[in-house]
N, C-alpha and C positions, 0 to 999 in steps of 0.2 A: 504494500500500500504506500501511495505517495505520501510525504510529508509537504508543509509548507515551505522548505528549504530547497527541497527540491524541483517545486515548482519556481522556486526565486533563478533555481538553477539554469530548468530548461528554457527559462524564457530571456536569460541573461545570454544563451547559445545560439537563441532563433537572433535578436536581435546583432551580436557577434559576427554571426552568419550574415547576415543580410548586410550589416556592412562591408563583409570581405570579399562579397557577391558586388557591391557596386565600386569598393576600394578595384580590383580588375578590370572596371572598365576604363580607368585612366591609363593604363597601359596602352587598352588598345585605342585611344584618342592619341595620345602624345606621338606615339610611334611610325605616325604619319610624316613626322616633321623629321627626324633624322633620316628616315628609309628615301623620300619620295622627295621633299625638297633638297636635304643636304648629300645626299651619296646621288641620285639621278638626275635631275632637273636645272637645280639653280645655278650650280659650277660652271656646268656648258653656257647657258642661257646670259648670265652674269658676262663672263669672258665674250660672247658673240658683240654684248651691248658696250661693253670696251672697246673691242677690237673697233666700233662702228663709229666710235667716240674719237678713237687714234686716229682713222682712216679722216672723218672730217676735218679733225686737226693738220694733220700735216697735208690735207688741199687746201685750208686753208692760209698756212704758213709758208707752204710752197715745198712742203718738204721731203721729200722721197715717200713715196708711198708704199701702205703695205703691200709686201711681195707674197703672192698664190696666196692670200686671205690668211697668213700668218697671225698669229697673235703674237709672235715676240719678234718679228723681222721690219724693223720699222716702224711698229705697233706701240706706242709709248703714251703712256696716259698719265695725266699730271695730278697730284693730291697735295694739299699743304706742303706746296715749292717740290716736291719728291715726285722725282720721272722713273717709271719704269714702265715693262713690257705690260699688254695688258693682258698675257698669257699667266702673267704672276701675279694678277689681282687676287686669285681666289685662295691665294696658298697664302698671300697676306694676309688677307681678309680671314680666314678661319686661326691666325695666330693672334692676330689682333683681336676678335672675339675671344678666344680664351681669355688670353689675359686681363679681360673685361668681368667676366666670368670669376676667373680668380679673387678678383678685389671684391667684386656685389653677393658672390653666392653666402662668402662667412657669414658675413652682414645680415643678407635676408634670412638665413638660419637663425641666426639669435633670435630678431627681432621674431620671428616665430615661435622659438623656445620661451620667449620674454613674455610676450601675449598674449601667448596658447590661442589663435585665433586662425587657426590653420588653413579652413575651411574656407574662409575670406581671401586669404593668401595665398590658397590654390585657386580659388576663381580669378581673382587680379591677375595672377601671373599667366596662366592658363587661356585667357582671356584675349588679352595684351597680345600674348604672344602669334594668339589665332588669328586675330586681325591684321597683327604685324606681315603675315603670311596672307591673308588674302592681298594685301598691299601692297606683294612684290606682284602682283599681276600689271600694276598701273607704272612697274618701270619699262619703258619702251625706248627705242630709238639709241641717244648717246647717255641721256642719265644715269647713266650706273650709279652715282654717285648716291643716289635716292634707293641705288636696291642697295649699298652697301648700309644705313642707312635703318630700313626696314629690317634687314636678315639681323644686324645688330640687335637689334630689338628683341626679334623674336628667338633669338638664341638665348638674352636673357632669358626670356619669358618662361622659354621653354627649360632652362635652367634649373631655376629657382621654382617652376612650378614639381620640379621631380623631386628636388630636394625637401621640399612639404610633402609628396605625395611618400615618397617612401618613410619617411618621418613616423606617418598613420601604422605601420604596418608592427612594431613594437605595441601600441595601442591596441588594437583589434583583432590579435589572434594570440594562443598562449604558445608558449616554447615549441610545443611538437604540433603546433599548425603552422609554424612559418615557413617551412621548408617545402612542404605544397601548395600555399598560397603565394611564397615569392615564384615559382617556378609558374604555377596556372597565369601567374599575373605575365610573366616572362613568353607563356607558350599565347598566349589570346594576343598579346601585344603582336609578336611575330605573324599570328595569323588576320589580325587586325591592320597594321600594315602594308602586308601582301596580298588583303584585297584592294583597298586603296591602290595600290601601286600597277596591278593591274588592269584596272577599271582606266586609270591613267594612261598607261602604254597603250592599251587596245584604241584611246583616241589618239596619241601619236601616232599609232603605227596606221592607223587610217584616215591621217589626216588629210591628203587627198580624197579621200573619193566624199571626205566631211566637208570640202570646200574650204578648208583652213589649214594658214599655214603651222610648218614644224614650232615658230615662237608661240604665237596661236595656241598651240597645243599645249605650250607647256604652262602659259600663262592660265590654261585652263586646270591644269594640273595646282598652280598653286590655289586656286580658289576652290579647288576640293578639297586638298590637302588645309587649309582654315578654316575650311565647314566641318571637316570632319573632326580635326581637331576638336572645335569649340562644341559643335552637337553632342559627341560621348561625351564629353567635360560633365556635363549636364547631370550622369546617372550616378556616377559618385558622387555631387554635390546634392545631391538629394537622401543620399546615403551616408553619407558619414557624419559624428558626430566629435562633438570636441569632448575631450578623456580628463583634461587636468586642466588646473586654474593655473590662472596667469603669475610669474612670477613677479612683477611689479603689475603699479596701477596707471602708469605714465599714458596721456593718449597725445594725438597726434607727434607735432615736429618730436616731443623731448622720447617715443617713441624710438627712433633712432639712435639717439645718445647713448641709451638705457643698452639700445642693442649692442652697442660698441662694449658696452661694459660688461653686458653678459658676454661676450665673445672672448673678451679678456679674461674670464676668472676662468671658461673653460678653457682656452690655452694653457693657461695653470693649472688647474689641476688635471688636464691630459697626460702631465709628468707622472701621475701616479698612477696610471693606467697601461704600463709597458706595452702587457701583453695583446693589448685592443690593436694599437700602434704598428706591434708585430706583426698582426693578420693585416692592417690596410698596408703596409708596406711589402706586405709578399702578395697581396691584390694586386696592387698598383704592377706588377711586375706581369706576372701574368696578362693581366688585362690590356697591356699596353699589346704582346703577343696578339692577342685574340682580336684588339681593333687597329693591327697593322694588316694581319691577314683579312679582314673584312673590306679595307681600304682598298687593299694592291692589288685582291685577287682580280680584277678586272683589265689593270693595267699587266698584269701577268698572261693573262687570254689572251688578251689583244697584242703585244709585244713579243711575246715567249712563244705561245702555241699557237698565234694564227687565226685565232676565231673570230669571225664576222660580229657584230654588233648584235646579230639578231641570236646566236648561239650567247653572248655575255647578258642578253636582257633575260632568256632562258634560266639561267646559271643564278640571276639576282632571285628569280622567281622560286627556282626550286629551293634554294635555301630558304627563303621565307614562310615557304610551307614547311618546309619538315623542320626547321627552326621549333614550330609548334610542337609536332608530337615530341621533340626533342625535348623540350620544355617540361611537357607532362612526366614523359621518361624519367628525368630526376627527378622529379617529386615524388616518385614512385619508389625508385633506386634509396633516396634519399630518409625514405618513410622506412624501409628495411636493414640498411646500415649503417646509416647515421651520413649528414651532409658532407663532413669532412673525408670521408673516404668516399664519395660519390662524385665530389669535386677533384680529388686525387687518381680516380679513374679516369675521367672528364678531360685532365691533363695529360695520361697519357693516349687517350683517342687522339686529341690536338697532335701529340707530335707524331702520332701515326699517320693520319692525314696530310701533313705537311712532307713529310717523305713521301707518300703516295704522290702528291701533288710534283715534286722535283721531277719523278720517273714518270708524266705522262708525256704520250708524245703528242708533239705536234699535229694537229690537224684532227684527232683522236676524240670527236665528242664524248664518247659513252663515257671514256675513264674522265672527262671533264666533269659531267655531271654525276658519275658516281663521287670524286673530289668532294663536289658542292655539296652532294646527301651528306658525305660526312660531314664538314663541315658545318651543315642546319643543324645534325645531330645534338654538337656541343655549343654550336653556339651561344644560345640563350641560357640553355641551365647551368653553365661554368657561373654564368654572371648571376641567375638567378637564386643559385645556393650561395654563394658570395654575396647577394645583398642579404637573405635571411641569418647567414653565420655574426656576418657582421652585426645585424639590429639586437644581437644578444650581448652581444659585449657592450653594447652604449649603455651609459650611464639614466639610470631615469630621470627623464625632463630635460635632459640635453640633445634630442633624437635628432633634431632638425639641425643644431650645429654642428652633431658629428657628421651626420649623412651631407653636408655641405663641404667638408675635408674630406670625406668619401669620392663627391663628385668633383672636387676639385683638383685632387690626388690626380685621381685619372685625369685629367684634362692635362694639368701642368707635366704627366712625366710621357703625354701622347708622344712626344717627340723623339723619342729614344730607338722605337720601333724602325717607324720611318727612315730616321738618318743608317741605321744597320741595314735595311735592305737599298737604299741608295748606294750608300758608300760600297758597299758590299755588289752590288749591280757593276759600278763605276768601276771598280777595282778589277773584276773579272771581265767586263767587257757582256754578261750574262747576267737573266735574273736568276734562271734557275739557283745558282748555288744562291743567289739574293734571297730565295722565299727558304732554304733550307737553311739559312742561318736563325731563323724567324725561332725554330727549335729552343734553341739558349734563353727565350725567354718562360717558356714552357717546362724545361728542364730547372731551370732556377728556382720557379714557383715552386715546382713537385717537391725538390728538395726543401726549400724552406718551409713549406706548408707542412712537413712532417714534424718538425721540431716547434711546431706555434701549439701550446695546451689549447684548445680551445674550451675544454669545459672548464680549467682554474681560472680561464681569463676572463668566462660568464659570471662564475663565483663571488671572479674580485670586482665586479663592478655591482655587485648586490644584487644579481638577476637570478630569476627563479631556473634551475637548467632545466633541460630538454632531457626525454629520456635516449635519445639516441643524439652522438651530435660528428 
């Protein structure tokens, strides 16, 4: 026979429930914006609206023109007094966004941790950022100026809205529901995404017979990709609820102050946290791996093996799908032997796949997209047991300023990857050994991930453990 305790219980699980049900949908909103405007769309698009910017300038200057529609042969585009190619807009442009990033994201963490007003601070940001994106459809012609400008923005937006959104997940599930609910959140994101993304190409790739051209198309591409964003937004903010009271009572402007100062005492006392530090720092290593290989493997097709355009938008496809059940698959794995040795498997698929990927040949679709299946495999769940492990080690009520060093981590050490498979390309004259160096980072993780406690490091921050971790 039930008791009243246990009715307290089961309705405290429905209600749990129901938020971890719409906390999932902001995966699959947000995910539109890195998949379909930042890795497909806006690179090219950006770069064409430069090049178009260069090309008027130097008719107008008298000045050699660009040669076969180059972006960097003549192509030079001016920003506060600084001339360069406008084939190098977009590699500026996304380093300059970091470092934008880096400075606002602590910030907005605190001030979230400070307010407990989460909920608000996922729609602002969320918001913001959806719009920011439908607002790169109205750059045309030579303005680039105006998308670099807009994509600012909404990388913010898009930023700081994750850093709130994964905040919630410490909140609304207990120790042995996080590792399926970060991974579901991980596997819908992916398949959320890849339909987006598809819906997209199918009107690029028919943009003839739709009477519109290829910019045409992509402009249209961004104005789904900010409906779509901001329409999901919508299911979790109806669903989630705020958990803890605010740490001060400060509103508006002194709002910010306060945030600075909460930011500062958790700097300080993150010294007494080793072990939290230990696990993002053997993140950040891996992960830099797993979003260099997500970057190059395109440029690796096209350069390396030969493949047409229509075989790499293939390749983006099929990863996005099996990214999903990939997704689920650890939450599964994850639920049977704990996440840290599901993530330490995880690792070695990666460096399995990346030696498959060296040995394909040339012109060879099948073992191309067998590649990519592996690839979708671990894609998402490396990351998505990595955000669950991590929300146990954070301190309570600090969720939102650590998960802001979490995403900040990753942004600031993006670069490491990259410059190894360049230098490493440049050196050999080859990518191939270029993508097999990608290893070392994968290898590094495995090995330090074994030496990080991760249950004393739950313990030491006062967190209830998980029974498998």
């Amino acid at each position: 026979m039930k008791v009243k305790g246990d009715d307290a219980a089961d309705a405290s699980k429905t209600e749990r429930r129901r938020e971890q049900r719409g906390w999932v949908w902001y995966d699959v909103a947000n995910s539109v914006f890195p998949t379909s405007v930042v890795t497909v769309f806006f690179s090219l698009y950006l770069t064409s609206i430069a090049t178009n910017a260069a090309k008027a300038d130097s008719a107008l200057n008298g000045a050699n023109p660009c040669a076969n529609d180059s972006a960097f042969d003549h192509c030079d585009v001016t920003f506060l007094g600084t001339q360069f190619p406008a084939g190098s807009l977009w590699g500026y442009l996304l380093s300059v966004a970091t470092v934008i990033q880096v400075l606002v994201l602590p910030v907005m963490g605190a001030i979230a941790d400070r307010t407990q007003n989460k909920k608000k601070m996922l729609a602002a940001f969320a918001f913001t950022g959806s719009a920011a994106t439908i607002a790169l459809a109205t750059v045309s012609g030579t303005n680039w100026t105006l998308g670099v400008l807009f994509f600012i923005i909404a990388n913010i937006g898009y930023g700081a809205s994750v850093v709130v959104y994964y905040a919630f997940l410490p909140e609304i599930a207990t120790p042995d529901e996080r590792d399926a609910l970060s991974s579901r959140g991980w596997a819908f994101g992916y398949l959320g995404g890849g339909v987006a993304l598809a819906i997209q190409l199918a009107i690029t790739l028919s943009a003839d017979s739709l009477g519109i051209t290829s910019a045409d198309a992509a402009r249209i591409a961004f104005v789904i990709s900010g409906v779509w964003w901001a329409g999901f937004t919508f299911i979790p903010l109806t669903r989630l609820t705020e958990h803890q009271r605010p740490h001060g009572n400060e509103h508006g402007g002194s709002v910010v102050s306060a945030g600075f100062k909460e930011l500062g005492t958790t700097l300080k006392q993150a010294k007494a946290f080793p072990l939290t530090l230990a696990f993002l720092g053997t993140y950040l290593i891996y992960t830099d791996g797993i979003a260099t290989v997500a970057n190059v493997s395109a440029q690796y097709g096209s350069v390396e093996l030969k493949f047409e355009q229509q075989t790499l938008i293939t390749v983006i496809l099929i990863v996005q799908f099996v990214a999903f059940i990939g997704g689920v698959l650890h939450g599964f794995v994850a639920k049977r032997i704990g996440a840290k040795k599901t993530i330490l498997g995880s690792l070695v698929v990666w460096i399995v796949v990346i030696t498959a990927a060296f040995f394909v040949k040339a012109g060879d679709e099948m073992q191309f997209y067998l590649v990519a299946a592996g690839i979708g495999i671990v894609l998402g769940g490396t990351n998505a047991l990595s955000r669950s492990v991590f929300s146990q080690m954070v301190p309570p009520g600090r969720e939102a300023q650590y998960f802001s060093l979490y995403e900040v981590g990753e942004r600031s050490t993006s670069w490491l990857g990259p410059l190894v498979f360049a230098g490493v390309g440049q050196a050999t004259g080859s990518l191939r050994p270029a993508i097999l160096a990608l290893i070392i980072f994968f290898v590094a993780g495995f090995i330090l991930l074994i030496f990080v406690p991760v249950r004393r490091a739950i313990k030491a921050v006062g967190n209830a453990e998980p029974t498998l971790v």
